[in-house]
C-alpha positions as CSV (number, residue, x, y, z in Angstrom):
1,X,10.0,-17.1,5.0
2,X,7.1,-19.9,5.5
3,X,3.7,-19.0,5.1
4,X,1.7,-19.5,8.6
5,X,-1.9,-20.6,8.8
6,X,-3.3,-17.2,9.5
7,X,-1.3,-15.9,6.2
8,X,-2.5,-18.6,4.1
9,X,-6.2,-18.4,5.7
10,X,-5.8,-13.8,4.5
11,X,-4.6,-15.7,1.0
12,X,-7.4,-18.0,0.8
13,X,-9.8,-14.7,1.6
14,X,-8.2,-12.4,-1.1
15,X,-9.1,-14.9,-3.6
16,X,-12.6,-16.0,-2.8
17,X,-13.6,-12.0,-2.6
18,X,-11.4,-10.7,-5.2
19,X,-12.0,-6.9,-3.9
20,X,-12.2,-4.7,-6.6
21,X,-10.0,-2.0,-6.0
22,X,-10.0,1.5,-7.3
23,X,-6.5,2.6,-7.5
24,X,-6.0,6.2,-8.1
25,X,-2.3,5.7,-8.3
26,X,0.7,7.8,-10.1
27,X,1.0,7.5,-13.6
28,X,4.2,5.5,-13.3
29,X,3.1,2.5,-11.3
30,X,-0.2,2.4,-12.9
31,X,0.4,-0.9,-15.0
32,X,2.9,-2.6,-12.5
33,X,0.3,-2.6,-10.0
34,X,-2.6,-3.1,-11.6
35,X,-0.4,-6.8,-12.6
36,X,0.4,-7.4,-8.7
37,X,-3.4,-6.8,-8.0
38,X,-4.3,-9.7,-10.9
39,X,-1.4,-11.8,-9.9
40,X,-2.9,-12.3,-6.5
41,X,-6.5,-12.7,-7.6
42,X,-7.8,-9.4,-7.1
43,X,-9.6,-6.9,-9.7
44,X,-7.8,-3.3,-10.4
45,X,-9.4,-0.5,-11.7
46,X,-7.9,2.9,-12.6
47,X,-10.5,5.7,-12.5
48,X,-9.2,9.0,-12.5
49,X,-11.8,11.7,-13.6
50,X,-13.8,13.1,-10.9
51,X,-17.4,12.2,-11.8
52,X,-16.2,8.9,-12.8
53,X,-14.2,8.5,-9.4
54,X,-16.7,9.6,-7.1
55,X,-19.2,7.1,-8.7
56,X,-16.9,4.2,-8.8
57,X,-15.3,4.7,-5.5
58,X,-18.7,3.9,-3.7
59,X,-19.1,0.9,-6.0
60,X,-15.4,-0.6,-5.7
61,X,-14.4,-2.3,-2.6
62,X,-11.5,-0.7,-1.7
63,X,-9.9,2.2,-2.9
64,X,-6.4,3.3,-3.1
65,X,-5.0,7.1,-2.5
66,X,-1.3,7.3,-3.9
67,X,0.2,11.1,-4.4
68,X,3.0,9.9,-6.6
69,X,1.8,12.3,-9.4
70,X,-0.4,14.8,-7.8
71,X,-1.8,17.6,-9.5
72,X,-4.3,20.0,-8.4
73,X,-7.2,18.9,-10.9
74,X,-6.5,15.0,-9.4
75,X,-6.4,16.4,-5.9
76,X,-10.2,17.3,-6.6
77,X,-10.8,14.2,-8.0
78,X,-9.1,12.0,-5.2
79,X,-10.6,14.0,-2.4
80,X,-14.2,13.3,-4.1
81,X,-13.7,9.7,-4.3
82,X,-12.5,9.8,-0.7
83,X,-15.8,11.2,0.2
84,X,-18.1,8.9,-1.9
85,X,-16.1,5.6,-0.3
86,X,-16.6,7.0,3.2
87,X,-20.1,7.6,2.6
88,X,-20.3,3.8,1.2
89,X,-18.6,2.5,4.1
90,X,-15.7,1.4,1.7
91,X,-12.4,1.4,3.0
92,X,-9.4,3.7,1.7
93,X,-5.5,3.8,2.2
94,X,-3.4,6.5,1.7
95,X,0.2,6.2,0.1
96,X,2.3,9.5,1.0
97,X,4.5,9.3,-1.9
98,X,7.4,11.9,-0.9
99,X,5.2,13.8,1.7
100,X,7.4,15.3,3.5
101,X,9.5,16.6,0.7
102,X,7.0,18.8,-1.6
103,X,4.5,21.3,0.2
104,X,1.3,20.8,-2.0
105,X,1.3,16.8,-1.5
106,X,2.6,17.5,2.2
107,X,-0.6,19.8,2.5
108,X,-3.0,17.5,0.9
109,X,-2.6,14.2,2.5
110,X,-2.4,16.3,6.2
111,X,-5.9,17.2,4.9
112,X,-7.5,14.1,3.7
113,X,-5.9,12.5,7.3
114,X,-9.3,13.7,8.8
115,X,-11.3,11.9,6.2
116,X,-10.4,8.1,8.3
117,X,-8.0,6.4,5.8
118,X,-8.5,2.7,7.0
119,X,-4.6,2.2,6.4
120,X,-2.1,4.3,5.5
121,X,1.3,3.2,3.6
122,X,4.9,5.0,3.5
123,X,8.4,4.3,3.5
124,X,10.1,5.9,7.0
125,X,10.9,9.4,6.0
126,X,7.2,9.5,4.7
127,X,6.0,8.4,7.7
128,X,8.0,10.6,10.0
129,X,7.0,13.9,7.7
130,X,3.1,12.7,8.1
131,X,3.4,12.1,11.7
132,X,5.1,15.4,11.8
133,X,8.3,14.3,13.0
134,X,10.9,15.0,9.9
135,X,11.0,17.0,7.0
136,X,10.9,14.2,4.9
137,X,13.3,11.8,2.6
138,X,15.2,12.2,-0.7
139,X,12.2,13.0,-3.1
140,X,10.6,9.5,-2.9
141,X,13.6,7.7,-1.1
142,X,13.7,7.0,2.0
143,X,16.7,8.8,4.4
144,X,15.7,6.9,7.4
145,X,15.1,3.3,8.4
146,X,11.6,1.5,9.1
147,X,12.8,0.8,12.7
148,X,13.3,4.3,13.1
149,X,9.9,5.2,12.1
150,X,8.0,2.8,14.3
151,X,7.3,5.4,16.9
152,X,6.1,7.9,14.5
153,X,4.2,4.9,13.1
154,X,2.7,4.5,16.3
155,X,1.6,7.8,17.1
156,X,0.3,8.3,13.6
157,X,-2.1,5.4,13.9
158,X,-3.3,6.2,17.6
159,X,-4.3,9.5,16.2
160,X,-6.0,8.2,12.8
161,X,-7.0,5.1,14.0
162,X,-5.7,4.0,10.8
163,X,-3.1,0.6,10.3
164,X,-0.4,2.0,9.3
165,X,2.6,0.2,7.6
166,X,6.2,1.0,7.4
167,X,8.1,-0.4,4.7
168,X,11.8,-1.2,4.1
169,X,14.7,-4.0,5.3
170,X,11.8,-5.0,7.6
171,X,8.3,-3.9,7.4
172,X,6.1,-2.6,10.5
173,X,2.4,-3.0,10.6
174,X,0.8,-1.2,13.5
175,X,-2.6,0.2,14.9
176,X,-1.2,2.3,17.8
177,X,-1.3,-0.9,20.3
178,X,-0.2,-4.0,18.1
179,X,2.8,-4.4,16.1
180,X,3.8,-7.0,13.7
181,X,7.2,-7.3,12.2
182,X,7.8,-8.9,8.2
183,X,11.4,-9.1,7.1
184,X,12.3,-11.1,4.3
185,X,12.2,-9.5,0.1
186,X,15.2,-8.8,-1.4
187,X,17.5,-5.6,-2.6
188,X,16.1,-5.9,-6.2
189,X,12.9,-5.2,-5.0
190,X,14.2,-1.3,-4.5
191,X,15.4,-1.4,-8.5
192,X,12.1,-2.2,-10.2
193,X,9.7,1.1,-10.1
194,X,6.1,0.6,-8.4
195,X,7.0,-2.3,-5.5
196,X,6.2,0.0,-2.6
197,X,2.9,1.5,-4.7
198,X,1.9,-2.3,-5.4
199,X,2.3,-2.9,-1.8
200,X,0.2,-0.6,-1.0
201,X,-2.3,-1.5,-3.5
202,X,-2.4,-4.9,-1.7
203,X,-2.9,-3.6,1.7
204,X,-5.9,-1.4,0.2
205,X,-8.1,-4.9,-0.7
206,X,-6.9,-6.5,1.9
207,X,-8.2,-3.7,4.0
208,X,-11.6,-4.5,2.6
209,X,-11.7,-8.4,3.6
210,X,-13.2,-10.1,6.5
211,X,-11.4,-10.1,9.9
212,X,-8.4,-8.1,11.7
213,X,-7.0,-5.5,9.4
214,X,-3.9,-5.5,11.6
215,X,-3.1,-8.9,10.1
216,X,-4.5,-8.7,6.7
217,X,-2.1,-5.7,6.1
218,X,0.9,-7.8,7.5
219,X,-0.5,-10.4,5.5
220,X,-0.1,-8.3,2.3
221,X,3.6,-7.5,3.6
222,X,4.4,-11.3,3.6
223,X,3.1,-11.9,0.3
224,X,5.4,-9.1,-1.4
225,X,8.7,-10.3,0.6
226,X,7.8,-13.7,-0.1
227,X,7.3,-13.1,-3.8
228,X,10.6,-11.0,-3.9
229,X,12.7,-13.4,-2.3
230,X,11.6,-16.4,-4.4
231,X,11.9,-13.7,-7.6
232,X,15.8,-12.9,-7.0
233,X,16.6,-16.6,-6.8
234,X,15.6,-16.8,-10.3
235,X,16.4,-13.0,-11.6
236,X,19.1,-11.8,-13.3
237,X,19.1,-8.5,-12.8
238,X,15.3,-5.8,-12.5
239,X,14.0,-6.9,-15.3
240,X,14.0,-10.6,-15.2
241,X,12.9,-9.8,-11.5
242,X,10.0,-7.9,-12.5
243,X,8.8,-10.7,-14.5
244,X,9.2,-13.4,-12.0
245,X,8.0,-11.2,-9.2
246,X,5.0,-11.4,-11.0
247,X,4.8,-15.2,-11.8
248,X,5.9,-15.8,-7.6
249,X,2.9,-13.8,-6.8
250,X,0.4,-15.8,-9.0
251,X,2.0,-18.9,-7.3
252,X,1.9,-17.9,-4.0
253,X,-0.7,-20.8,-2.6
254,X,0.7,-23.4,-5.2
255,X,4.1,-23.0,-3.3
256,X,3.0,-22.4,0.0
C-alpha cells in the first residue's frame, strides 16, 4: 500500500502536534498501545482514577474510551472524564470492546453515545450491536465482516455525528455521507493482543489534529495496515511481529 500526499501530509501533522492522549483503555492493551502511540510520535497517558481523570481529560488532547475491562467504579471514572473533555472542547472516541455481547458494557456505551464521541471504533459485530442491529460477536471477536457492517456504520454516524470506523480484512471510515475504504495489514495482525485497541488509540489523536477528521481517521487506518504488512514480511510468527510492528511504525515517514 503507497502512502498518498494527504496520508503523509495527516503523518507530517501527528508529529509536529504530538496530541497527548488520555487513554482510558483495558488493562490488557494498556502497554501495547501506549508503544503504538510513541512509535508514531504521539504522547500516551493512562489516567484511570476519577479525580485524576476528570482533571487530565480537560488538559490532554484527545482522550480515548475503551470498555475492554469495564467495571462499575471505571464506568464512573470514564463517564467523568467524558464530561470534563466535552466541556474542554477536547475530542473523545469510543472503542465498544464486545458491546453487543455483555449487558453492563452494552448499557454503558448506549449511554455515553449522547455525550458526542468525535469517533467511535469497533470491529463489525460491535458495530452492528451499537447501531442496534445484532446482538453482537463472539465475546471480543468479530462474527460478521466490516463490509457487512458499513450500513450499520452509516446509520450509527448520521445519528452521532461521530466518524465511525469499521475494522477488519478492509477497514471502513465513515461520517454518515463519505466513505473511505483501507485494505491492506496482514492475518498476524489478529494474533497479537491490543492491534484493534491501538488502532483506536490512533484514531483518538488523530481526532484531535487540524483538518477533516474523516481523513485523519482513514489516515490512522493506513498507518496500522501499512505497519502490519511491512511487519509480516520480516516476522516469524506474533511475537517477532509485535516487535517489528512496532519498529515499521516508528519508520513510517523514513519509508514512505
Amino acid at each position: 500500500m503507497q502512502p498518498d500526499l494527504l496520508d503523509l501530509h495527516v503523518l507530517h501533522q501527528f508529529h509536529s502536534h504530538s496530541p497527548l492522549t488520555h487513554c482510558m483503555t483495558n488493562d490488557v492493551v494498556q502497554a501495547f498501545t501506549a508503544n503504538v502511540l510513541l512509535a508514531l510520535g504521539a504522547s500516551p497517558a493512562m489516567v484511570i482514577e476519577a479525580d485524576e481523570a476528570e482533571h487530565f481529560a480537560s488538559a490532554a488532547d484527545a482522550l480515548l474510551i475503551n470498555v475492554g475491562t469495564l467495571t462499575a467504579p471505571r464506568a464512573q471514572s470514564m463517564r467523568r472524564a467524558i464530561e470534563s473533555a466535552v466541556a474542554a472542547g477536547k475530542p473523545w472516541t469510543l472503542d465498544p470492546v464486545a458491546v453487543g455481547a455483555l449487558a453492563f458494557r452494552t448499557r454503558f456505551c448506549q449511554q455515553i453515545l449522547s455525550l458526542k464521541p468525535a469517533a467511535i471504533r469497533g470491529n463489525a459485530s460491535e458495530i452492528l450491536a451499537l447501531a442496534g442491529m445484532s446482538e453482537g460477536g463472539r465475546g471480543v471477536d468479530s462474527t460478521d465482516s466490516a463490509s457487512s457492517a458499513l450500513p450499520a456504520a452509516q446509520a450509527l454516524a448520521e445519528r452521532t455525528r461521530a466518524i465511525v470506523v469499521v475494522t477488519g480484512e478492509a477497514d471502513y471510515i465513515t461520517d454518515g455521507q463519505r466513505t473511505r475504504t483501507v485494505a491492506g495489514g496482514d492475518p498476524l495482525m489478529t494474533r497479537v493482543v491490543g492491534t484493534g485497541c491501538a488502532l483506536s488509540a490512533v484514531v483518538a489523536a488523530s481526532c484531535s489534529l487540524p483538518g477533516d477528521r474523516l481523513d485523519n481517521a482513514a489516515a490512522a487506518c493506513k498507518w496500522m495496515k501499512r505497519a502490519g504488512s511491512r511487519a509480516a514480511a520480516d516476522a516469524r510468527g506474533p511475537g517477532s511481529f509485535a516487535s517489528a510492528f512496532l519498529d515499521a511504525l516508528y519508520a513510517l515517514e523514513a519509508q514512505a
